[in-house]
N, C-alpha and C positions, 0 to 999 in steps of 0.2 A: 232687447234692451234689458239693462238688469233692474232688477226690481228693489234695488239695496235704495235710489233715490225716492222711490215711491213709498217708504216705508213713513208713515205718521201722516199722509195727506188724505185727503175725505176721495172718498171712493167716486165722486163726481169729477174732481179733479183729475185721478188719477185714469178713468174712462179715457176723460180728454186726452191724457198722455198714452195711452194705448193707439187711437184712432190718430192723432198726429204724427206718434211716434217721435217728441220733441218733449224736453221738458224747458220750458224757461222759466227760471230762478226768479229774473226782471221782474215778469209779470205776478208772482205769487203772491197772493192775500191771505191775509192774517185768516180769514175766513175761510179758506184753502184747506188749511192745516190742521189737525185734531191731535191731541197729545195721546200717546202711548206711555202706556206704562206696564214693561215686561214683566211678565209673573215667571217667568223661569227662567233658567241659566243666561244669562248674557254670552252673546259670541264676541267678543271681543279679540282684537288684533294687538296684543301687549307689546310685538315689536315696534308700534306705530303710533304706544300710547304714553304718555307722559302722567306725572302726576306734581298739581299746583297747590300749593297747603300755603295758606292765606295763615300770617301772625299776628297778633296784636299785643299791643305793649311788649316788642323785642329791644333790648336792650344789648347794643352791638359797640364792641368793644375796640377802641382802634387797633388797628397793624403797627406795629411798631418796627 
């Protein structure tokens, strides 16, 4: 199984998913889950990534 889903989950958790060799989504608790926070390079898949920029007060001008 690949290890990309198991990445941020409490290593109790993630046991579990080893010895079942399943992971469900369904059942996940917030208590499950521990946040990461990458101190080096990001691997990131740019082919696959998008980018959202949130505006406020935009002033949009009609089509004519």
């Amino acid at each position: 199984m690949s290890t990309a889903c198991l990445n941020g989950l409490t290593a109790t958790y993630r046991q579990q998913v080893v010895a079942t060799n399943t992971v469900d989504f369904t059942k996940l608790q917030p208590q499950d889950v521990e946040r990461l926070v990458p101190t080096n390079q990001l691997d990131i898949d740019w082919s696959a990534s998008f980018l959202l920029r949130i505006v406020d007060d935009v002033k949009l001008l009609p089509i004519p």
